[in-house]
N, CA, C and O atoms as a Tinker XYZ file with bonds, in Angstrom:
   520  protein
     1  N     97.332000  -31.447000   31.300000    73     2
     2  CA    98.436000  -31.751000   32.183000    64     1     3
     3  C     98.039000  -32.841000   33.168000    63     2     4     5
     4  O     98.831000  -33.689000   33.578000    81     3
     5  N     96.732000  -32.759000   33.527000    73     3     6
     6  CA    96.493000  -33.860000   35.000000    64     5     7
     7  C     96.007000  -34.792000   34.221000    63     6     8     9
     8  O     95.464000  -35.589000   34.986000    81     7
     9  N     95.834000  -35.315000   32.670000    73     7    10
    10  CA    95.676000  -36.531000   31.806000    64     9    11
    11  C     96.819000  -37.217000   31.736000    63    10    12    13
    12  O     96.917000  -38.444000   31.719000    81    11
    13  N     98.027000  -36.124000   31.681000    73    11    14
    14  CA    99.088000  -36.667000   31.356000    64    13    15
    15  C    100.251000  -37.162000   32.612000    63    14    16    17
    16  O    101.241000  -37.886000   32.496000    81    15
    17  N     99.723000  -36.498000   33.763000    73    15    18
    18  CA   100.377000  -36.399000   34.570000    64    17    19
    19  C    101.634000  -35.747000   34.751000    63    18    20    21
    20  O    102.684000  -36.142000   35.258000    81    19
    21  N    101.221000  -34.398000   34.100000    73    19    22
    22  CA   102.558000  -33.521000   33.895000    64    21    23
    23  C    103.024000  -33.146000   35.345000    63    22    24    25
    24  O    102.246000  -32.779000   36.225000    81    23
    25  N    104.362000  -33.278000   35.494000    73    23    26
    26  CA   105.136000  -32.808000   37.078000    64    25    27
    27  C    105.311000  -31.650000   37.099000    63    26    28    29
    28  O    105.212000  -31.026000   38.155000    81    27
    29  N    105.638000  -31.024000   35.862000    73    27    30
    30  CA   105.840000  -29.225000   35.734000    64    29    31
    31  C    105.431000  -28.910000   34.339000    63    30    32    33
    32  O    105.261000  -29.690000   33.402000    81    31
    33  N    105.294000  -27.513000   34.384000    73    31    34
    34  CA   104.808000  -27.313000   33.323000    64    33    35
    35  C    106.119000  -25.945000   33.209000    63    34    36    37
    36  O    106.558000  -25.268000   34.139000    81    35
    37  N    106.459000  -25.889000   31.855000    73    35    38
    38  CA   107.695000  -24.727000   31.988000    64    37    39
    39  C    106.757000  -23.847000   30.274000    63    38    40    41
    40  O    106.378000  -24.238000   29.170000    81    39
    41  N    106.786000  -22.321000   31.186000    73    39    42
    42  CA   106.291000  -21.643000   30.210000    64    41    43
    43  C    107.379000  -21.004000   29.376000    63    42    44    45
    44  O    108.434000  -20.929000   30.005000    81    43
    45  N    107.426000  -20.604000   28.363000    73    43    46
    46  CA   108.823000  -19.907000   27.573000    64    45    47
    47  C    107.953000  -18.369000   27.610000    63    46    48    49
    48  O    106.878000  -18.458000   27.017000    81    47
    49  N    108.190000  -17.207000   28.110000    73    47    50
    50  CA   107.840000  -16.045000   28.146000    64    49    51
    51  C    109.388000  -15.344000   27.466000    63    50    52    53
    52  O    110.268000  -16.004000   26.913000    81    51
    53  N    109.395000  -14.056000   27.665000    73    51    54
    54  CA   110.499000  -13.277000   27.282000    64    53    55
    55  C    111.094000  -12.126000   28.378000    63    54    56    57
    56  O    110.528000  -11.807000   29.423000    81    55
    57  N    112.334000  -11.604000   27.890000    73    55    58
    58  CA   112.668000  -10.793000   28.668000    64    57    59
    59  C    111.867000   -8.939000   28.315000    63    58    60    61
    60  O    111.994000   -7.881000   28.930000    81    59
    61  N    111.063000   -9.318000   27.036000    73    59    62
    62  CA   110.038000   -8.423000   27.027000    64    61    63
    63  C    109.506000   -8.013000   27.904000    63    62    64    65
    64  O    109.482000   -6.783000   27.919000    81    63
    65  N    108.975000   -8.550000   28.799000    73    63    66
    66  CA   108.229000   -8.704000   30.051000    64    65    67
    67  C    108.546000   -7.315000   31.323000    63    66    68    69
    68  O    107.823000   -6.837000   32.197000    81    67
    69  N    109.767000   -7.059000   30.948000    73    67    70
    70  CA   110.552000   -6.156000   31.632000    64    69    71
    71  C    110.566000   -4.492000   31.193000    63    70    72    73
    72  O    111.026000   -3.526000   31.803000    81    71
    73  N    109.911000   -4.574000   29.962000    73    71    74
    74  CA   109.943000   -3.285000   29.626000    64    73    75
    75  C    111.629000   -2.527000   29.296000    63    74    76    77
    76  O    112.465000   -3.063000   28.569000    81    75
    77  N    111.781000   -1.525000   29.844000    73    75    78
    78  CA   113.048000   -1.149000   30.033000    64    77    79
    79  C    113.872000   -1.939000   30.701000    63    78    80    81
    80  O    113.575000   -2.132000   31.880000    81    79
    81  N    115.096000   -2.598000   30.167000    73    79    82
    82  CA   115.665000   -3.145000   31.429000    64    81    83
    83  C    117.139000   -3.148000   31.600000    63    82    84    85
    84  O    117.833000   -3.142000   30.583000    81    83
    85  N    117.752000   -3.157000   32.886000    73    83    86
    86  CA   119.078000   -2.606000   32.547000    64    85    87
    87  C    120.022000   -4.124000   32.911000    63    86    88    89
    88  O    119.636000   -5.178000   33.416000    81    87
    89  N    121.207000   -3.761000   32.482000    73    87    90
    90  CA   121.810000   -5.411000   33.309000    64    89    91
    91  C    121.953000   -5.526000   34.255000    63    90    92    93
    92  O    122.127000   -4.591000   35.037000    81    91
    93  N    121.933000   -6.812000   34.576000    73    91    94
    94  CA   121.620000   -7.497000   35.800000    64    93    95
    95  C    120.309000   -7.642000   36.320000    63    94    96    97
    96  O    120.067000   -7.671000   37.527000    81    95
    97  N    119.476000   -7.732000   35.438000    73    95    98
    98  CA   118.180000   -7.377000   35.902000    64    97    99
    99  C    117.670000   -8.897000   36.594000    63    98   100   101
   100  O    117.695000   -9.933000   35.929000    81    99
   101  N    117.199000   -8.847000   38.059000    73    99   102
   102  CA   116.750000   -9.655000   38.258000    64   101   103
   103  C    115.432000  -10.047000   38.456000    63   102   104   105
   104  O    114.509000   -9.241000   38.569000    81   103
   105  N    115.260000  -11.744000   38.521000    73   103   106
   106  CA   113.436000  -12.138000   37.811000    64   105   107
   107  C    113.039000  -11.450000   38.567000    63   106   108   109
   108  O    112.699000  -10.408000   38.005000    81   107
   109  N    112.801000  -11.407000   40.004000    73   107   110
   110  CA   111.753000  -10.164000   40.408000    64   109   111
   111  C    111.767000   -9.176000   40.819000    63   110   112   113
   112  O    111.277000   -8.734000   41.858000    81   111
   113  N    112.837000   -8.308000   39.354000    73   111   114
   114  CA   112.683000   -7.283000   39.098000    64   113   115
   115  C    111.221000   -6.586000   38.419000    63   114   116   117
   116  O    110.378000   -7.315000   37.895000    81   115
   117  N    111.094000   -5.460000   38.485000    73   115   118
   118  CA   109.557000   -4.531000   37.803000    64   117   119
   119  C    109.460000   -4.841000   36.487000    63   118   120   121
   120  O    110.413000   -4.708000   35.719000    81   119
   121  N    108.070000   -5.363000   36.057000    73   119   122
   122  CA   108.262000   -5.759000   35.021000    64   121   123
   123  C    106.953000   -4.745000   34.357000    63   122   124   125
   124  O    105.925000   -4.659000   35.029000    81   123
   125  N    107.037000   -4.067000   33.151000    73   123   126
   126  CA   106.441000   -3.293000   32.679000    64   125   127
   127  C    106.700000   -2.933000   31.346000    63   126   128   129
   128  O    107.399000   -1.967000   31.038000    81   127
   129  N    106.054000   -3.824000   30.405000    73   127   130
   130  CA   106.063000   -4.457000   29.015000    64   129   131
   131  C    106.176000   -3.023000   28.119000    63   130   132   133
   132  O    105.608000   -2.026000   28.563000    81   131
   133  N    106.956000   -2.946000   26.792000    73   131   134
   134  CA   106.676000   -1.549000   26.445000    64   133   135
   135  C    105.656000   -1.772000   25.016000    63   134   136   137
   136  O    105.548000   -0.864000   24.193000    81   135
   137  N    104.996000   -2.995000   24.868000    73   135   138
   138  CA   104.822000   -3.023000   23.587000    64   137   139
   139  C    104.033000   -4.477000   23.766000    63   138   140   141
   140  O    104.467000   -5.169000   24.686000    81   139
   141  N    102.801000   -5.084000   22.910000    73   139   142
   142  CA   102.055000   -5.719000   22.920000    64   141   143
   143  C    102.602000   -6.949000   23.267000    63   142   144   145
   144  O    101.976000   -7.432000   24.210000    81   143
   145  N    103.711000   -7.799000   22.805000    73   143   146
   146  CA   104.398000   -8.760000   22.486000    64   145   147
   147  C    104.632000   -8.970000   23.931000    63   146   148   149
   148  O    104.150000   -9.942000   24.512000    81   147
   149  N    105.539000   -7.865000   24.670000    73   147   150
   150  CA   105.806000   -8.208000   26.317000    64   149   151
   151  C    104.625000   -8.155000   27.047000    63   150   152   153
   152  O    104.665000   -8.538000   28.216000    81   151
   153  N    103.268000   -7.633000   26.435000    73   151   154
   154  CA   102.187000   -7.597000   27.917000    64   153   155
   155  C    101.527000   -8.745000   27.377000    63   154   156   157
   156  O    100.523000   -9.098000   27.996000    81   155
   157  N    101.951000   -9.612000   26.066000    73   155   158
   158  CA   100.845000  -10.800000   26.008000    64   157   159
   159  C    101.763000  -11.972000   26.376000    63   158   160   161
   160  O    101.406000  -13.148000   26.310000    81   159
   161  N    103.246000  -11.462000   26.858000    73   159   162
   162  CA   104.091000  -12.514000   27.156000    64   161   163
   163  C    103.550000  -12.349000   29.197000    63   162   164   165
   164  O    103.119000  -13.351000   29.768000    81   163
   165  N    103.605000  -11.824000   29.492000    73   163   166
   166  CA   103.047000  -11.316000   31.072000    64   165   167
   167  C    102.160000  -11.872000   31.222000    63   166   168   169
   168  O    102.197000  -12.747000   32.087000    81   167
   169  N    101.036000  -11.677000   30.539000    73   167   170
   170  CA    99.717000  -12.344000   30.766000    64   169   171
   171  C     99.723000  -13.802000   31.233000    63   170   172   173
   172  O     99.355000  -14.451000   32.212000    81   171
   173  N    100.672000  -14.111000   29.363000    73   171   174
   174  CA   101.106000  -15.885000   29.625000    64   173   175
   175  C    101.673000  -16.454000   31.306000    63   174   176   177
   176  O    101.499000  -17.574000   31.787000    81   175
   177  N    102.315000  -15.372000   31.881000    73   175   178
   178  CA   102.969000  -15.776000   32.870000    64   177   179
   179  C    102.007000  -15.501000   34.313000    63   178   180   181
   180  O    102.133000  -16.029000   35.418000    81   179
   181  N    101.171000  -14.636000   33.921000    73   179   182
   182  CA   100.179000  -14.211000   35.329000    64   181   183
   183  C     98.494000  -15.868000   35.206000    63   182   184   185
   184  O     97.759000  -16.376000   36.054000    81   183
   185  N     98.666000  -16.049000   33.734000    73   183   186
   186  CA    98.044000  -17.081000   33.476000    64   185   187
   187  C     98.564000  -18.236000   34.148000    63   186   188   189
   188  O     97.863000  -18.564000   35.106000    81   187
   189  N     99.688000  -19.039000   33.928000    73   187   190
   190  CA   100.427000  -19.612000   34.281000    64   189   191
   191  C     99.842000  -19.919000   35.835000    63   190   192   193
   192  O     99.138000  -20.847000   36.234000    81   191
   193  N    100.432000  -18.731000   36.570000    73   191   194
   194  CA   100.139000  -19.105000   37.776000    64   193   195
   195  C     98.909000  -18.959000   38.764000    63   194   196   197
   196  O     98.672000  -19.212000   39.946000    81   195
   197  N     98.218000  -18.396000   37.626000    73   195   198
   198  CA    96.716000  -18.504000   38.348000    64   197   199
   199  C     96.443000  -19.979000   38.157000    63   198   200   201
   200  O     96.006000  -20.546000   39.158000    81   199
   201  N     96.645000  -20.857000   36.857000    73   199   202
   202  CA    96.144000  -22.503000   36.812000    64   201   203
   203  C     97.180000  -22.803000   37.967000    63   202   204   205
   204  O     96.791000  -23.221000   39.057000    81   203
   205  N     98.293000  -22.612000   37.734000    73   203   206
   206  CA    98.988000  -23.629000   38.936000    64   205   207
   207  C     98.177000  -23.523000   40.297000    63   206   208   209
   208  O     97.763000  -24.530000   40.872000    81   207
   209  N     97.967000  -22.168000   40.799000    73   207   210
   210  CA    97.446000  -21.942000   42.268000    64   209   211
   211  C     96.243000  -22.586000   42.280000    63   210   212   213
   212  O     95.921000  -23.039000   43.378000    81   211
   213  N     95.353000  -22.786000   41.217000    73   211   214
   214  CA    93.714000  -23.663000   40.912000    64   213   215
   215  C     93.990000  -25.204000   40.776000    63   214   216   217
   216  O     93.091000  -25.979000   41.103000    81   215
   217  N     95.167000  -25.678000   40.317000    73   215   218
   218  CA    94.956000  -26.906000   40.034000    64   217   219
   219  C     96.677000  -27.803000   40.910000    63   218   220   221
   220  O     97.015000  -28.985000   40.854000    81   219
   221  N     97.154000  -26.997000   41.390000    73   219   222
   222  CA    98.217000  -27.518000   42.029000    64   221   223
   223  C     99.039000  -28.027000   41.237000    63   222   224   225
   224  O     99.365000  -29.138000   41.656000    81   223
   225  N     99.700000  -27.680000   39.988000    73   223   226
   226  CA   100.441000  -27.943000   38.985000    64   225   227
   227  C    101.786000  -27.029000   39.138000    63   226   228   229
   228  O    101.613000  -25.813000   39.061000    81   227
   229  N    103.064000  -27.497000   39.340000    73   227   230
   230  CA   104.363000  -26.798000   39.552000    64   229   231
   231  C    104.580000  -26.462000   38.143000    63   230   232   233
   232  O    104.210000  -27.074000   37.141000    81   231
   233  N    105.251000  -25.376000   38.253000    73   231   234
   234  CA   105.535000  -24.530000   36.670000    64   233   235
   235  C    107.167000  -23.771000   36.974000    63   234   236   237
   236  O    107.699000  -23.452000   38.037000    81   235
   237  N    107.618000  -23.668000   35.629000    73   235   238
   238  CA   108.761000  -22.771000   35.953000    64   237   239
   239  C    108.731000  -21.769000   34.797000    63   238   240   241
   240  O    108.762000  -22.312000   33.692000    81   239
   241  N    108.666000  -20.127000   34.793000    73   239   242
   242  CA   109.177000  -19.111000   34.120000    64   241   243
   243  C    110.163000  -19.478000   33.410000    63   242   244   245
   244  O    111.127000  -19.903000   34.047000    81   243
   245  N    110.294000  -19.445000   31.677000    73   243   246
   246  CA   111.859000  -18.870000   31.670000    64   245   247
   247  C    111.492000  -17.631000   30.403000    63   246   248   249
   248  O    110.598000  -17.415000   29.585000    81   247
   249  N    112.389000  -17.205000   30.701000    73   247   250
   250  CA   112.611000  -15.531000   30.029000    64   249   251
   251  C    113.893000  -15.455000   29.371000    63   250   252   253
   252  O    114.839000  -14.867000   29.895000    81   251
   253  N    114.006000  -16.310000   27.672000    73   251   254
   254  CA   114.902000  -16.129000   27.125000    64   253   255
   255  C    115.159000  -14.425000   26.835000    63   254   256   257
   256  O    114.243000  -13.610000   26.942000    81   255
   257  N    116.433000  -14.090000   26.490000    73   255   258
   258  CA   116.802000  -12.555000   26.066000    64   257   259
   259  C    117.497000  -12.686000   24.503000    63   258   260   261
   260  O    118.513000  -13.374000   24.408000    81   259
   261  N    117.006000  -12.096000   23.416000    73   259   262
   262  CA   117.210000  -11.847000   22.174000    64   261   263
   263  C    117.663000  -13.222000   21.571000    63   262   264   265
   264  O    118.849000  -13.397000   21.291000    81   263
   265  N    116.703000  -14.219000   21.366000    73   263   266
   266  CA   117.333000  -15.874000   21.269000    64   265   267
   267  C    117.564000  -15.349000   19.555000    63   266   268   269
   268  O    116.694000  -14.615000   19.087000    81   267
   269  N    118.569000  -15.691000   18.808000    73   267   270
   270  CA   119.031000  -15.880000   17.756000    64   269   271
   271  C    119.706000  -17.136000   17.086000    63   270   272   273
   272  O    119.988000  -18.073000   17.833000    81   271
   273  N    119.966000  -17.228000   15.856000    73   271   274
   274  CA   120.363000  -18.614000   15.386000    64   273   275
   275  C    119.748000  -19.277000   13.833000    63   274   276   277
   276  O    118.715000  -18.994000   13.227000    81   275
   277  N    120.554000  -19.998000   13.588000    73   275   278
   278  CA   119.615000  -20.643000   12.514000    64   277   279
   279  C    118.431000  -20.766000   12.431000    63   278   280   281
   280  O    117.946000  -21.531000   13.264000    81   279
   281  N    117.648000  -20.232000   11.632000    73   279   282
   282  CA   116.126000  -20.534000   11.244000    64   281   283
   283  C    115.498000  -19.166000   11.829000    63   282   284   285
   284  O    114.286000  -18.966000   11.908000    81   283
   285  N    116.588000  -18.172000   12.264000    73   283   286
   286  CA   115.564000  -16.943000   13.109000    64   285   287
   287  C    115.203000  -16.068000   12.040000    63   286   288   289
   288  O    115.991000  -16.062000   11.094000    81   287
   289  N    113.881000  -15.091000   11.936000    73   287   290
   290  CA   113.462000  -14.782000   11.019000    64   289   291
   291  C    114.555000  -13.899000   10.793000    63   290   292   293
   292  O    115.458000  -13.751000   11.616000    81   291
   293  N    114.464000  -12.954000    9.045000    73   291   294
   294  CA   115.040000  -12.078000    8.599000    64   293   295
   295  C    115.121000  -10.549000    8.920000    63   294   296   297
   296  O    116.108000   -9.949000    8.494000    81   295
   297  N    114.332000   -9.976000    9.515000    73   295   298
   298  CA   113.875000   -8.939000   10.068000    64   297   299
   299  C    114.027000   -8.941000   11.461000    63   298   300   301
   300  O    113.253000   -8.142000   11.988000    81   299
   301  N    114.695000   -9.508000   12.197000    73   299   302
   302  CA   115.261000   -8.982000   13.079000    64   301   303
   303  C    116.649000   -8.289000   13.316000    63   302   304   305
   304  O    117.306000   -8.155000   12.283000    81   303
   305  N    117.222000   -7.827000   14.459000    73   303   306
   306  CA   118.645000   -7.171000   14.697000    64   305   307
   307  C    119.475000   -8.125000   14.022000    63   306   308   309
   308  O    119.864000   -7.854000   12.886000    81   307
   309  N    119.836000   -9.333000   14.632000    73   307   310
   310  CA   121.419000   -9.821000   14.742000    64   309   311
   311  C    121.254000  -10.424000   13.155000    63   310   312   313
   312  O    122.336000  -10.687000   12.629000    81   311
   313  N    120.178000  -10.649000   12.415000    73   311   314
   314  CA   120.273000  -11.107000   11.431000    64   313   315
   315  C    120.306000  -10.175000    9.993000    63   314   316   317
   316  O    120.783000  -10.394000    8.879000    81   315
   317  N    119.381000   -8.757000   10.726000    73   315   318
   318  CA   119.850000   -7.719000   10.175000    64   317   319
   319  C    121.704000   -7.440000    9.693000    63   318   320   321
   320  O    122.414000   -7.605000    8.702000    81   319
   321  N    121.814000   -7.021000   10.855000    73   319   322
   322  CA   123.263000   -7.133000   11.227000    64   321   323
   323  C    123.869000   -8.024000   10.663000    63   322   324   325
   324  O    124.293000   -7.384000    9.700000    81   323
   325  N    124.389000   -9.441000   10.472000    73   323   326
   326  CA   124.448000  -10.204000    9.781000    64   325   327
   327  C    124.598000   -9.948000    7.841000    63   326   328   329
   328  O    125.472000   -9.890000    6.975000    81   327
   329  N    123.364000   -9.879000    7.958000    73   327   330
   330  CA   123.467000   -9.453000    6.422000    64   329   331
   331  C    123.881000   -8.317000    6.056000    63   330   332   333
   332  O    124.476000   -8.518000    4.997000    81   331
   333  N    123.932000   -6.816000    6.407000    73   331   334
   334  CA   124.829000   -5.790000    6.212000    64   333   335
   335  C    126.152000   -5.840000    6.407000    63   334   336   337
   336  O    126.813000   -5.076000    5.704000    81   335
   337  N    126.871000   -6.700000    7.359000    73   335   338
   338  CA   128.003000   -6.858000    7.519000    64   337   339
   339  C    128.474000   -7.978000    6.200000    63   338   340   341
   340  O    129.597000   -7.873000    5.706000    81   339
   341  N    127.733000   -8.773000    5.833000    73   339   342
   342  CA   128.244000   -9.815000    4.485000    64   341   343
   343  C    128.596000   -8.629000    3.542000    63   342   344   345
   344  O    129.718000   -8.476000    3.060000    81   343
   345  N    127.776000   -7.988000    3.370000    73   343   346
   346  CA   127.266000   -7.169000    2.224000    64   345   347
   347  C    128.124000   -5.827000    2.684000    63   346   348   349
   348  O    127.614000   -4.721000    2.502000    81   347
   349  N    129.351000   -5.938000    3.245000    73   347   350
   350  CA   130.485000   -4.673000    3.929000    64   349   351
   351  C    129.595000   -3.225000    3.817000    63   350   352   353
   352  O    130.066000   -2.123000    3.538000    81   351
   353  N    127.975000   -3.590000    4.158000    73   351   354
   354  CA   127.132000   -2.472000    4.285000    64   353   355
   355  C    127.422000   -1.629000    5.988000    63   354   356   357
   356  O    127.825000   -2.232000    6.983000    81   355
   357  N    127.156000   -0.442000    5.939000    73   355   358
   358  CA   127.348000    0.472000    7.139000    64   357   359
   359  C    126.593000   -0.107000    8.719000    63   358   360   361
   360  O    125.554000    0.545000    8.819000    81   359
   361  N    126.671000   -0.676000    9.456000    73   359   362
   362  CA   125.697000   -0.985000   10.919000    64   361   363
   363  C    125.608000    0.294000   11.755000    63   362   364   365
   364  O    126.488000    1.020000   12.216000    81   363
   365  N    123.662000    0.366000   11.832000    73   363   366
   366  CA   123.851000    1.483000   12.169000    64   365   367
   367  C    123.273000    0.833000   14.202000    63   366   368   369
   368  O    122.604000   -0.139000   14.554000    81   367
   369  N    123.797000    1.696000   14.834000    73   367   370
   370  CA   123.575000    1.213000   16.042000    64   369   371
   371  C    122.510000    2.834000   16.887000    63   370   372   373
   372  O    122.151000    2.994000   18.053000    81   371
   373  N    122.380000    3.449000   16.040000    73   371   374
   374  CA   121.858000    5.025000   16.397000    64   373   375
   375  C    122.127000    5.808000   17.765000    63   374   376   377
   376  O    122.590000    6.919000   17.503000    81   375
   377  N    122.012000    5.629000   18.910000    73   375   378
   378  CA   122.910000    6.525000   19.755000    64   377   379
   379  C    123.643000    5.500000   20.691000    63   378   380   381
   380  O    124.283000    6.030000   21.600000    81   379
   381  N    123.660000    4.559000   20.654000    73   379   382
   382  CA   123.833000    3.049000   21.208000    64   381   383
   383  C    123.641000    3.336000   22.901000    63   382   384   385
   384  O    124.529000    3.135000   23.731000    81   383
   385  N    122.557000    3.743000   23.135000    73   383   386
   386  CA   122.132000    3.445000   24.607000    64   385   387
   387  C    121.133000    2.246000   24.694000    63   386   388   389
   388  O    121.048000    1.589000   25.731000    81   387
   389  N    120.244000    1.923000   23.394000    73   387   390
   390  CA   119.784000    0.339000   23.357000    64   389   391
   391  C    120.520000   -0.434000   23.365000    63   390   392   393
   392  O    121.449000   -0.404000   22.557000    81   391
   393  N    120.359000   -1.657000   24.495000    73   391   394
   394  CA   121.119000   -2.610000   24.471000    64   393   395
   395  C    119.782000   -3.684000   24.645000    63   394   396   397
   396  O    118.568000   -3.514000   24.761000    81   395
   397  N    120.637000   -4.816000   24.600000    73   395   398
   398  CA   120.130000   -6.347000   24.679000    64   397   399
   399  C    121.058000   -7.764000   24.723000    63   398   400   401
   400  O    121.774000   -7.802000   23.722000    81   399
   401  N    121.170000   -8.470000   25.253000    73   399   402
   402  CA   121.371000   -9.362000   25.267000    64   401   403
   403  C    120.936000  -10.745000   24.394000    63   402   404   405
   404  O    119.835000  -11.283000   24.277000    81   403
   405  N    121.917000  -11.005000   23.975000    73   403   406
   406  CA   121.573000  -11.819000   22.838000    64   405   407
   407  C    121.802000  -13.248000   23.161000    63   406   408   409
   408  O    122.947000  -13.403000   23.585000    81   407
   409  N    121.119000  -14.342000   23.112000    73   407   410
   410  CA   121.465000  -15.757000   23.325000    64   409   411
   411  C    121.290000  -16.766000   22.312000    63   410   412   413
   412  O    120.210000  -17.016000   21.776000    81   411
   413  N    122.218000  -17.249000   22.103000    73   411   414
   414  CA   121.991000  -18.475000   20.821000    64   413   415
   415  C    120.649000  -19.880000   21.056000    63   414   416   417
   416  O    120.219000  -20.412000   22.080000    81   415
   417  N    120.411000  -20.032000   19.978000    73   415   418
   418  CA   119.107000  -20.341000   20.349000    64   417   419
   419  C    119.840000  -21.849000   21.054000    63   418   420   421
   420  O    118.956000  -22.253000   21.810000    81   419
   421  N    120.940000  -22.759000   21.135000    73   419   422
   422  CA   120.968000  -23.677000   21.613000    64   421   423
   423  C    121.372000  -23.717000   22.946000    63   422   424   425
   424  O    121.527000  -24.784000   23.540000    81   423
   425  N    121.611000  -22.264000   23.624000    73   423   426
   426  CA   121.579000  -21.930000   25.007000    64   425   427
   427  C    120.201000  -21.983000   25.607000    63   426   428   429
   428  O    119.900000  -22.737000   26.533000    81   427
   429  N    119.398000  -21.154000   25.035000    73   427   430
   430  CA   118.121000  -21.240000   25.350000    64   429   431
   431  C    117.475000  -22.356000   25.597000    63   430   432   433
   432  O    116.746000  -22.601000   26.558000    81   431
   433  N    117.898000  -23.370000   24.258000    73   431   434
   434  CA   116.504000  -24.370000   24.628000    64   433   435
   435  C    118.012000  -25.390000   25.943000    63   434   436   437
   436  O    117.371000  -26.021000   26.784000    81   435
   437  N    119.360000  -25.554000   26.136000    73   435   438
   438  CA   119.684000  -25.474000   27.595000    64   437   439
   439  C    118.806000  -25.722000   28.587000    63   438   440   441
   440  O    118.288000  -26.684000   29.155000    81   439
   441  N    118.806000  -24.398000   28.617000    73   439   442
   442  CA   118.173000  -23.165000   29.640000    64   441   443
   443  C    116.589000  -23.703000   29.772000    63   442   444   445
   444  O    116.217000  -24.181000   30.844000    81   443
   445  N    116.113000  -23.649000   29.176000    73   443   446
   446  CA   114.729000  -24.523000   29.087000    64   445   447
   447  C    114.600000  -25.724000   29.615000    63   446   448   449
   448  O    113.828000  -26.157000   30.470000    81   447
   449  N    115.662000  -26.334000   28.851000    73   447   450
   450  CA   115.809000  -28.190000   29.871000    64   449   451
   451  C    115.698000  -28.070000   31.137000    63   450   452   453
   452  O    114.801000  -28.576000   31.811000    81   451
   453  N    117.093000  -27.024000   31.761000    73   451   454
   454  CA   117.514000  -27.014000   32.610000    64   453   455
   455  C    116.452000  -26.748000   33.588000    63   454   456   457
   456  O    116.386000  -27.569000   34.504000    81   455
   457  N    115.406000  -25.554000   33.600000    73   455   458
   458  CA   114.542000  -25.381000   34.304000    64   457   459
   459  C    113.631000  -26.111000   33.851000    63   458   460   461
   460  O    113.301000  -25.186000   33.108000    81   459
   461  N    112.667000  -27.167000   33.509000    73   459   462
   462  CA   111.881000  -28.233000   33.321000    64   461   463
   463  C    112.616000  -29.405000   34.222000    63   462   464   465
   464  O    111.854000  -30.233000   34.721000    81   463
   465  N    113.643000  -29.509000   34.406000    73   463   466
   466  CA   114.105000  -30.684000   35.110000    64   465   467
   467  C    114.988000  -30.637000   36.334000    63   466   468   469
   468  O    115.853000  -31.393000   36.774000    81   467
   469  N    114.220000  -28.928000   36.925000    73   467   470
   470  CA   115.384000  -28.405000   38.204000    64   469   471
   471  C    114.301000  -29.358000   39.386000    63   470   472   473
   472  O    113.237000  -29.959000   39.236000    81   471
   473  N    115.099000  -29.143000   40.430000    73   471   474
   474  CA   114.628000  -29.652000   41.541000    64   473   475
   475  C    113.267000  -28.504000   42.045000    63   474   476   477
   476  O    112.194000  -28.751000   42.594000    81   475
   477  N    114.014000  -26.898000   41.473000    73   475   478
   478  CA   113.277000  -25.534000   41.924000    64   477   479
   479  C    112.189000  -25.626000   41.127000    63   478   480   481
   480  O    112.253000  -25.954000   39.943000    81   479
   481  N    110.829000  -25.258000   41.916000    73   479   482
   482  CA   109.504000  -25.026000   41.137000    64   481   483
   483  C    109.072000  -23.778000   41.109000    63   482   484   485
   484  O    109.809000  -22.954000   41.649000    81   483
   485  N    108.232000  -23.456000   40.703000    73   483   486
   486  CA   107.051000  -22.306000   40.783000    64   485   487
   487  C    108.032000  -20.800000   40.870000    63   486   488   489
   488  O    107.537000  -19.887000   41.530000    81   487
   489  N    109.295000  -20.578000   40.259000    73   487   490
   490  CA   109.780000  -19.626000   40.047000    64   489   491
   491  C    110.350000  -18.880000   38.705000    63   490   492   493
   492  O    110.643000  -19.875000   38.042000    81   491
   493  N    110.523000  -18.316000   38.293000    73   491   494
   494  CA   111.251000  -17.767000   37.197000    64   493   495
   495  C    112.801000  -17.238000   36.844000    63   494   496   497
   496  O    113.509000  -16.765000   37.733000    81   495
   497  N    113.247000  -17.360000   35.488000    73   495   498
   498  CA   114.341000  -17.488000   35.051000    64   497   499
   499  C    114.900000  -16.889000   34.225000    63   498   500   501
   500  O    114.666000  -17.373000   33.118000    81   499
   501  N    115.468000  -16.150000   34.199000    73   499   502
   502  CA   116.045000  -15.628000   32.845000    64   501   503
   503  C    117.466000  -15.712000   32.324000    63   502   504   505
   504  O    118.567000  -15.329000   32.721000    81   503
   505  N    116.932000  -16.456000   31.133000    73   503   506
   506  CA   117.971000  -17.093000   30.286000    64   505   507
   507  C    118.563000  -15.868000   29.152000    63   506   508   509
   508  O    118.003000  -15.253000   28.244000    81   507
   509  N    119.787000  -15.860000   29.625000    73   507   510
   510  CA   120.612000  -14.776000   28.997000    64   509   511
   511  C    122.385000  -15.250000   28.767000    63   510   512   513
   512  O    122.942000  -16.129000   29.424000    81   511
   513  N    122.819000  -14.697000   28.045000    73   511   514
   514  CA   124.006000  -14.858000   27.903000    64   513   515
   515  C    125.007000  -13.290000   28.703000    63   514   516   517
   516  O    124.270000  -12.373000   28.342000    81   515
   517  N    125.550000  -12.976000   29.078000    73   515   518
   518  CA   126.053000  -11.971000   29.521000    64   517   519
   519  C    127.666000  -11.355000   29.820000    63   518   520
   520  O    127.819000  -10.234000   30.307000    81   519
C-alpha cells in the first residue's frame, strides 16, 4: 500500500461476523461469529486495523449480507432455491425463524465503490438490501 500510495484500503468481510443477527443490526453491533468462515472474516477485520493503527493507512469495513448472482456457486440457498423452484420441486424453509438478507452481487460491488471512495474512513459498513 505505501509503494503504491494507497489512500484507503477497503476490506470485503461479511455479515458472518455477527453470528446471530437480527434486523437492523447495526456495524457496532456484537459481533460473535458462529462458524469458522465468520471468525476468519473478524480476524480479517481486527487485522485490518491493527496495520492501519501501525502504519497510518485509512481503511473501510464492508460487510456484504448473502451476495448472490450470476457466477454464485451451486450449493448455496438462493441458488438452491432457484433450481428447485425451475424443477416445480418442494422449498423447504424448515421452521422459518432463519433469516438473511440477500444482496445482488451488483449492489454489493456498489456498495464497495461506494465505501472506497467515501469521504468517511476507518469505519464499517454493511451492505445489505432490506
Amino acid at each position: 500500500a505505501e509503494k503504491f500510495n494507497v489512500e484507503k484500503f477497503v476490506y470485503v468481510s461479511s455479515s458472518m461476523v455477527y453470528g446471530d443477527f437480527k434486523d437492523g443490526m447495526k456495524e457496532d453491533g456484537r459481533t460473535k461469529p458462529k462458524n469458522i468462515y465468520g471468525e476468519a472474516k473478524l480476524t480479517g477485520e481486527r487485522m485490518v486495523k491493527l496495520f492501519s493503527k501501525r502504519d497510518g493507512l485509512n481503511y473501510n469495513i464492508v460487510r456484504p449480507s448473502g451476495v448472490y448472482g450470476p457466477g454464485d456457486m451451486p450449493d448455496r440457498v438462493v441458488s438452491k432455491f432457484f433450481d428447485r423452484a425451475m424443477k416445480n420441486q418442494t422449498l423447504t424453509v424448515h421452521n422459518g425463524k432463519n433469516k438473511i438478507d440477500f444482496t445482488y452481487r451488483d449492489d454489493a460491488a456498489k456498495g464497495i465503490v461506494k465505501a472506497a471512495f467515501s469521504q468517511v474512513a476507518n469505519v464499517s459498513f454493511n451492505i445489505t438490501i432490506l
